[in-house]
BAMI-693419 format. One record per residue: residue number from 1; residue in one letter; x, y, z of N, C-alpha, C in turn. Coordinates in steps of 0.05 Angstrom, whole numbers, plus 5000, padded with zeros to 4 digits. Atoms other than C-alpha are relative to their C-alpha. Last residue first. Layout:
REM BAMI-693419
{seq:NUM | type:a | nxx:X | nyy:Y | nzz:Z | caxx:X | cayy:Y | cazz:Z | cxx:X | cyy:Y | czz:Z} $
...
END
This chain:
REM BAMI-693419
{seq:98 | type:x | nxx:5022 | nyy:5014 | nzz:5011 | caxx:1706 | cayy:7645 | cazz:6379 | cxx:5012 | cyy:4988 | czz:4975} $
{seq:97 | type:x | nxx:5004 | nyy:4999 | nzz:5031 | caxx:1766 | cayy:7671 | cazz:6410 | cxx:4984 | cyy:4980 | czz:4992} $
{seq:96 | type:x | nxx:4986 | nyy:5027 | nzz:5022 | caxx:1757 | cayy:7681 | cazz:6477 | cxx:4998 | cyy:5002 | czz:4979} $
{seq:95 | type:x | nxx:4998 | nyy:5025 | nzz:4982 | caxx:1721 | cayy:7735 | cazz:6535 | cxx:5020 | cyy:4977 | czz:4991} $
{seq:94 | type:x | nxx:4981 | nyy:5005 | nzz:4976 | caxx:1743 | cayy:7796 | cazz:6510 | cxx:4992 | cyy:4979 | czz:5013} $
{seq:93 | type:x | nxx:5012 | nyy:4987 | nzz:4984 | caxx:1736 | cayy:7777 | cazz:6435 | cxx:5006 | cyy:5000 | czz:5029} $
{seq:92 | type:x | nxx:4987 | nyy:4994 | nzz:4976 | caxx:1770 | cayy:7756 | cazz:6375 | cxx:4980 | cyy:5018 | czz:5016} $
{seq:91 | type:x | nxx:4998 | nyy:5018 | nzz:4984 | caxx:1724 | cayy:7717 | cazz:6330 | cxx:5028 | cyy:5014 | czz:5018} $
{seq:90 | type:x | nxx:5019 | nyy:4996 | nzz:4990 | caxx:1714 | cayy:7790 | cazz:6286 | cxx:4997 | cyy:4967 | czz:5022} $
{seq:89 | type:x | nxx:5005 | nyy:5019 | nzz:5020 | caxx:1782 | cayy:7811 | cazz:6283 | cxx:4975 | cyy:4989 | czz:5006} $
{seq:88 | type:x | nxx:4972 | nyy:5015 | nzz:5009 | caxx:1839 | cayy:7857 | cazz:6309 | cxx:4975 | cyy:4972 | czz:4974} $
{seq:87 | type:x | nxx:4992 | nyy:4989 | nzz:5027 | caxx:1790 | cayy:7902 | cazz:6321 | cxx:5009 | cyy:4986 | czz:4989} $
{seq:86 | type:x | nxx:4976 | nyy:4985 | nzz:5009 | caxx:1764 | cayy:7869 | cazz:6382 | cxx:5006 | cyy:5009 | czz:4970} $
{seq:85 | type:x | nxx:4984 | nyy:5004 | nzz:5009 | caxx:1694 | cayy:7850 | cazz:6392 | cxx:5033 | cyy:5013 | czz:5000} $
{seq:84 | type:x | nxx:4996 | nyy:4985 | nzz:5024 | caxx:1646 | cayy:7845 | cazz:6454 | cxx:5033 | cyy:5000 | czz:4981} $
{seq:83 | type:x | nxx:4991 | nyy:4976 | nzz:4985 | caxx:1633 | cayy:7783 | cazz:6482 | cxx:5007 | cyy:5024 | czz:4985} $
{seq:82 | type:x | nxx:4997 | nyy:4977 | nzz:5027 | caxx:1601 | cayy:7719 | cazz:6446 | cxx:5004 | cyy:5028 | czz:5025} $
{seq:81 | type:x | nxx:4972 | nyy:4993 | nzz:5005 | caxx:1601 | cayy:7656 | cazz:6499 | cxx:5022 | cyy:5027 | czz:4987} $
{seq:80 | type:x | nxx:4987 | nyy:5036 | nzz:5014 | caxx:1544 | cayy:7621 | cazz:6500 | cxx:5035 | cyy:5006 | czz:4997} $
{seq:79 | type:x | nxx:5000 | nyy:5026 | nzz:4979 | caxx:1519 | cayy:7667 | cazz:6563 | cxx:5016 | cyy:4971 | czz:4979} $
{seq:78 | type:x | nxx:4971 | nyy:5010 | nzz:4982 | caxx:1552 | cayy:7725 | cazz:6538 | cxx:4999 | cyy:4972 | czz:5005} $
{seq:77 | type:x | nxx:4974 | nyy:5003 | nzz:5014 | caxx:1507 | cayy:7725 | cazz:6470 | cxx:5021 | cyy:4995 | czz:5020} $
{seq:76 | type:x | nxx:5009 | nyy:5023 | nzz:5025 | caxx:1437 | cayy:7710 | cazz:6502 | cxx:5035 | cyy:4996 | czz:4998} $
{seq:75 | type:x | nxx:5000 | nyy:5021 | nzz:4981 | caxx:1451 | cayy:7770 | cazz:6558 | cxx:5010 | cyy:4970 | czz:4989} $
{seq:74 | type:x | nxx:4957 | nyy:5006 | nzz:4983 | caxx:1469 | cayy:7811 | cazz:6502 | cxx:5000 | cyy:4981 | czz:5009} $
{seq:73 | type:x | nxx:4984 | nyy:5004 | nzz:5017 | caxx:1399 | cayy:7788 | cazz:6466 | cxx:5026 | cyy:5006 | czz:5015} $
{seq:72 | type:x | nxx:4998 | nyy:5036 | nzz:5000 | caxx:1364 | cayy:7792 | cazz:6532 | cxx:5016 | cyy:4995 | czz:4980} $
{seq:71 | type:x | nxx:4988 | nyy:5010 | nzz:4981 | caxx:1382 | cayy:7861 | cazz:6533 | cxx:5000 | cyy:4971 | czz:5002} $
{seq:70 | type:x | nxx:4967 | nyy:4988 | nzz:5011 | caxx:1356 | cayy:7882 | cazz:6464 | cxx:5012 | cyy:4984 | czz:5029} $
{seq:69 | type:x | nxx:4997 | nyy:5024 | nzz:5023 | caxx:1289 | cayy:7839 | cazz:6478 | cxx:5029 | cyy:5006 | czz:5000} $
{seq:68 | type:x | nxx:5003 | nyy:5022 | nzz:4988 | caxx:1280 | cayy:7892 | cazz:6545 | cxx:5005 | cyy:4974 | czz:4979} $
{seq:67 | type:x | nxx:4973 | nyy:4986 | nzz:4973 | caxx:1307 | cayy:7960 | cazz:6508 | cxx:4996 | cyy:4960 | czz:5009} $
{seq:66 | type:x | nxx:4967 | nyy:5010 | nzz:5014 | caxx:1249 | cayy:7932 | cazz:6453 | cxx:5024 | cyy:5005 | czz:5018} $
{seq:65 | type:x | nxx:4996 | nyy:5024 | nzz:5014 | caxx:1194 | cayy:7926 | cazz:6495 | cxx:5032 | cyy:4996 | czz:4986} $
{seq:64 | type:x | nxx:4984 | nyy:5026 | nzz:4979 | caxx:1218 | cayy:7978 | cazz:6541 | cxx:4994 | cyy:4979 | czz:4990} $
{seq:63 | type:x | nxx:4976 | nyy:4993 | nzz:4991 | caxx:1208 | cayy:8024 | cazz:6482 | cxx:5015 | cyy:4985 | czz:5019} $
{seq:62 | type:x | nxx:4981 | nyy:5019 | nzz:5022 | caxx:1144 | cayy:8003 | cazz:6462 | cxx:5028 | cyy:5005 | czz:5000} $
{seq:61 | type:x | nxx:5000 | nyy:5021 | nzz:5003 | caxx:1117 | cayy:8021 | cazz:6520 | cxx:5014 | cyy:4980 | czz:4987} $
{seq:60 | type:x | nxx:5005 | nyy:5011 | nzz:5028 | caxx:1138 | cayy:8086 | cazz:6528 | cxx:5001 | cyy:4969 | czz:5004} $
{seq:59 | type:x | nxx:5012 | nyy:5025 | nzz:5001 | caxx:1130 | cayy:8112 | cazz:6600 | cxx:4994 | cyy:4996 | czz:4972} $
{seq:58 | type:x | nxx:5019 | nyy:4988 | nzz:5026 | caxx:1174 | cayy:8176 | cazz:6597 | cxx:4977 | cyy:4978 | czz:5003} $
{seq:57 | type:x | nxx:5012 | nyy:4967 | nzz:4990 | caxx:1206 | cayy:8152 | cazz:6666 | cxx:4989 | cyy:5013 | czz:4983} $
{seq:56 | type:x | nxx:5016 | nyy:5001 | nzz:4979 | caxx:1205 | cayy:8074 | cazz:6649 | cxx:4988 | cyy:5028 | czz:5013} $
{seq:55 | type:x | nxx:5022 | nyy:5012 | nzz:5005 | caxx:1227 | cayy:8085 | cazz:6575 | cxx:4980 | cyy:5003 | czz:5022} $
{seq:54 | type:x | nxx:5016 | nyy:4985 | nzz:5024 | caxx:1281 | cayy:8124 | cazz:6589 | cxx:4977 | cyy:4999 | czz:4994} $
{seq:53 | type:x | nxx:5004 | nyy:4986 | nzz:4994 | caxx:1305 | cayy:8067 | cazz:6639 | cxx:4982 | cyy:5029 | czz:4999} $
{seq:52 | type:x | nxx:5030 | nyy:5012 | nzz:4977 | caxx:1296 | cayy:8016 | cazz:6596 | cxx:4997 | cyy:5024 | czz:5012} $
{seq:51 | type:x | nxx:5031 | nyy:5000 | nzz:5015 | caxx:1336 | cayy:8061 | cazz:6539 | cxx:4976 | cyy:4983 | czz:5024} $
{seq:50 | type:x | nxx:5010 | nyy:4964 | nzz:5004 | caxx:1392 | cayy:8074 | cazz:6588 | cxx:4969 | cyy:4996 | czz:4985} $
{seq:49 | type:x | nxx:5015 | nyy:5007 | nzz:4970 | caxx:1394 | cayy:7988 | cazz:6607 | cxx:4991 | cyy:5040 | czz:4995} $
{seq:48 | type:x | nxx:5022 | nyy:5010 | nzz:4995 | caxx:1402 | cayy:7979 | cazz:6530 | cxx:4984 | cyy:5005 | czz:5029} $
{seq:47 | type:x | nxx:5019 | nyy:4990 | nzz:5010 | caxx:1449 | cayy:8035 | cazz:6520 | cxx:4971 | cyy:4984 | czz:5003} $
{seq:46 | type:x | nxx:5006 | nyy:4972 | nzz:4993 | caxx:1497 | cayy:8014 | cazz:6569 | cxx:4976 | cyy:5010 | czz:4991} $
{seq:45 | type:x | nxx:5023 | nyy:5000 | nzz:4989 | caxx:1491 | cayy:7938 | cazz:6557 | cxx:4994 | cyy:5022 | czz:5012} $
{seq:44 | type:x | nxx:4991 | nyy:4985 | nzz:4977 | caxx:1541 | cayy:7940 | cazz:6503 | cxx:4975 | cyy:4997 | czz:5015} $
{seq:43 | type:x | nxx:4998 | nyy:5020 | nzz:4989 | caxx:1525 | cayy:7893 | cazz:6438 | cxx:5004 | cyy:5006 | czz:5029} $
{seq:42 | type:x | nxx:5033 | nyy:5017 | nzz:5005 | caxx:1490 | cayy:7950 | cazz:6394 | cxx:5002 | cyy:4983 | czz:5027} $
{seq:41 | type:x | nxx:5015 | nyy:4983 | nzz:4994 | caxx:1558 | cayy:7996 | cazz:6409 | cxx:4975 | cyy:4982 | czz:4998} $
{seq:40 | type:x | nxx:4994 | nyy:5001 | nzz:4977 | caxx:1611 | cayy:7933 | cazz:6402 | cxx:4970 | cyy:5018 | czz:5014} $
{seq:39 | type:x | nxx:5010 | nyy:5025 | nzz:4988 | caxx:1581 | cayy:7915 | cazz:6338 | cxx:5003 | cyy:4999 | czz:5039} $
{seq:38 | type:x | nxx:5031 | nyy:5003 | nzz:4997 | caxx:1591 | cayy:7979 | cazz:6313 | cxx:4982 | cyy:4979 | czz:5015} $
{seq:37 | type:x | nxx:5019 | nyy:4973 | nzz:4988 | caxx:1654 | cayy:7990 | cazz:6338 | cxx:4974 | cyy:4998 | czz:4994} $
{seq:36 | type:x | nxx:5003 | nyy:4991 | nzz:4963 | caxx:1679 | cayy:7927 | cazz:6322 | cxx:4994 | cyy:5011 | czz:5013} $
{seq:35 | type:x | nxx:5021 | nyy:5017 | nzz:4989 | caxx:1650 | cayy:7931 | cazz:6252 | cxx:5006 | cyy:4999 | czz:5035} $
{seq:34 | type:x | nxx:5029 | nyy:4998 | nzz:5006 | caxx:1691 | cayy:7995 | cazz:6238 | cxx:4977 | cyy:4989 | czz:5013} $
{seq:33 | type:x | nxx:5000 | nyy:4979 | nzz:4979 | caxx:1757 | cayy:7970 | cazz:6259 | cxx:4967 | cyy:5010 | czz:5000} $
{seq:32 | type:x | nxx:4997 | nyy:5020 | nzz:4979 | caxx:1751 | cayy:7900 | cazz:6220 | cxx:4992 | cyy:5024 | czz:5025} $
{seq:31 | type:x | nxx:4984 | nyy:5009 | nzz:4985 | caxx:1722 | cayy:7939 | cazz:6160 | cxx:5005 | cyy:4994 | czz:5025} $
{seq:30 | type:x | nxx:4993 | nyy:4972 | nzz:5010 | caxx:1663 | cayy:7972 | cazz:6114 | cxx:5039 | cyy:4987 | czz:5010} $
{seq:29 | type:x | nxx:5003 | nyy:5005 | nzz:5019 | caxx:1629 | cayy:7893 | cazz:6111 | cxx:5027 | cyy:5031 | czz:5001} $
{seq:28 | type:x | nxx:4977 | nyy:5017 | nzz:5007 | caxx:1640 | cayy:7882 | cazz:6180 | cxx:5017 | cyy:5007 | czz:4977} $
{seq:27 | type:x | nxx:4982 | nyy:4974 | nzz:5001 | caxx:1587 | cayy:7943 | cazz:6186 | cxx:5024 | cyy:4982 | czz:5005} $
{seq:26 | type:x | nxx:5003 | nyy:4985 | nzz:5029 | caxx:1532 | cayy:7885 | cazz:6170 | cxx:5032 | cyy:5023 | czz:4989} $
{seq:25 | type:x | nxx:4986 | nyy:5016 | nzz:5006 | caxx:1543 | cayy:7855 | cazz:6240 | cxx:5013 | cyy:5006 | czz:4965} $
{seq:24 | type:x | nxx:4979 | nyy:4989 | nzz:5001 | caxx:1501 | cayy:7900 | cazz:6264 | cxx:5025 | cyy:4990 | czz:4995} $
{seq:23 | type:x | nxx:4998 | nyy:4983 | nzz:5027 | caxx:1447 | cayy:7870 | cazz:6237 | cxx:5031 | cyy:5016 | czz:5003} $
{seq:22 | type:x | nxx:4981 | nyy:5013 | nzz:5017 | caxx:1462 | cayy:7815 | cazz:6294 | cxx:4998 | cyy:5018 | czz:4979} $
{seq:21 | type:x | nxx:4968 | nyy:4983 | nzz:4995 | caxx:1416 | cayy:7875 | cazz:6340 | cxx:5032 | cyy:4982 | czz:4975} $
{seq:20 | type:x | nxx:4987 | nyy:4975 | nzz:5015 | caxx:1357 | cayy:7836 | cazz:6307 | cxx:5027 | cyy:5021 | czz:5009} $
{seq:19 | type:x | nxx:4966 | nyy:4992 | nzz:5008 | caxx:1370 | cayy:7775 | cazz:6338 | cxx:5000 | cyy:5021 | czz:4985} $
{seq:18 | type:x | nxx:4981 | nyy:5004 | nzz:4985 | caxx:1315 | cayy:7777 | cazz:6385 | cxx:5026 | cyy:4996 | czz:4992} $
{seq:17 | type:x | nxx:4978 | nyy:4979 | nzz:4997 | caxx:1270 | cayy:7814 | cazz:6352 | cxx:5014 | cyy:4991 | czz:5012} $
{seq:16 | type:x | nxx:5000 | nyy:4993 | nzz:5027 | caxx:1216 | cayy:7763 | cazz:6321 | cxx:5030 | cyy:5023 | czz:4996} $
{seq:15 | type:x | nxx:4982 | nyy:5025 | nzz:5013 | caxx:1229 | cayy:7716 | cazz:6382 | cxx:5011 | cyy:5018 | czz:4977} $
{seq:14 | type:x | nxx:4979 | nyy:5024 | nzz:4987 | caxx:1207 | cayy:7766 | cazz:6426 | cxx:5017 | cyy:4996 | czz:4977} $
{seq:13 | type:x | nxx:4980 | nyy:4974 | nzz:5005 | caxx:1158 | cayy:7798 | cazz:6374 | cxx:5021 | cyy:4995 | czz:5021} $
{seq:12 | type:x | nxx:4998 | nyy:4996 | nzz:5027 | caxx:1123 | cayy:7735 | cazz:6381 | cxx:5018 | cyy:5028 | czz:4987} $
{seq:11 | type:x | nxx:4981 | nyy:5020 | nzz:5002 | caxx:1128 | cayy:7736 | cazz:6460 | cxx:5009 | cyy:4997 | czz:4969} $
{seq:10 | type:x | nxx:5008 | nyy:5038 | nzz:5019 | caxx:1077 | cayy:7782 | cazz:6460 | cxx:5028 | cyy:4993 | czz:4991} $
{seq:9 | type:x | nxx:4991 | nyy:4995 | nzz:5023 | caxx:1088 | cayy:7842 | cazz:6522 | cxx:5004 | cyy:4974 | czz:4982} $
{seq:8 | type:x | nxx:5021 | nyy:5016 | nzz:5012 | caxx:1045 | cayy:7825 | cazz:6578 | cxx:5017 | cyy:5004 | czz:4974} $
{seq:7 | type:x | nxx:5004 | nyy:4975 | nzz:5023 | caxx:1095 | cayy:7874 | cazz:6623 | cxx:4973 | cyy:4979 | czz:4976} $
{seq:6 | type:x | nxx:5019 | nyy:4986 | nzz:4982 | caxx:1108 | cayy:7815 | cazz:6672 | cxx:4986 | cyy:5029 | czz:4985} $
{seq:5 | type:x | nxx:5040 | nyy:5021 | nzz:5002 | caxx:1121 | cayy:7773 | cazz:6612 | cxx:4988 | cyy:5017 | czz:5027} $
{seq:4 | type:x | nxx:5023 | nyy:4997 | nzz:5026 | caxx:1178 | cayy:7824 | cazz:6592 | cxx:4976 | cyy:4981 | czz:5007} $
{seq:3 | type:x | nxx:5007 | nyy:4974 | nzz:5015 | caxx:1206 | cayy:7839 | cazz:6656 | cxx:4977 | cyy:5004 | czz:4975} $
{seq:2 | type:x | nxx:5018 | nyy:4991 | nzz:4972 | caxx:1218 | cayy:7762 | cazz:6674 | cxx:4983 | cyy:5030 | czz:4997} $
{seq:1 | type:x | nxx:5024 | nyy:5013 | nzz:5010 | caxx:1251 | cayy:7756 | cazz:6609 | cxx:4977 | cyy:5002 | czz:5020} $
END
């Protein structure tokens, strides 16, 4: 968050994208193996810190906007508790079962 207000970037798109990565939640719907993978790939912080990155040496703006909301969202989800999924089920995860 620090990142994003030092960047001036509006807080309203913040809020407006901060659970958008939960879409991935959608690919539950196909099955248990399925959604875990999808959910796991959105929820990873590989791609989010690659896309800042990306962002910072191309200099796209809107790019480290969203890379930077996407991260806080993981961040968001370890800190209450939400880790990535297992197959086995969507409240099994590697931190606890939700």
């Amino acid at each position: 968050m620090y990142f994003y207000q030092q960047n001036n970037f509006s807080w309203l798109a913040f809020i407006f994208l901060l659970f958008a990565c939960n879409v991935s939640m959608i690919s539950y719907v196909i099955n248990e193996r399925v959604g875990a993978l999808v959910y796991n790939i959105f929820h990873s912080y590989i791609l989010s810190v690659t896309l800042i990155l990306v962002s910072t040496i191309i200099t796209l703006d809107w790019l480290l906007m969203v890379s930077l909301i996407w991260t806080a969202h993981i961040g968001m989800d370890r800190m209450i508790g939400y880790g990535l999924k297992y197959h086995s089920g969507f409240k099994d995860s590697h931190f606890q079962k939700v």
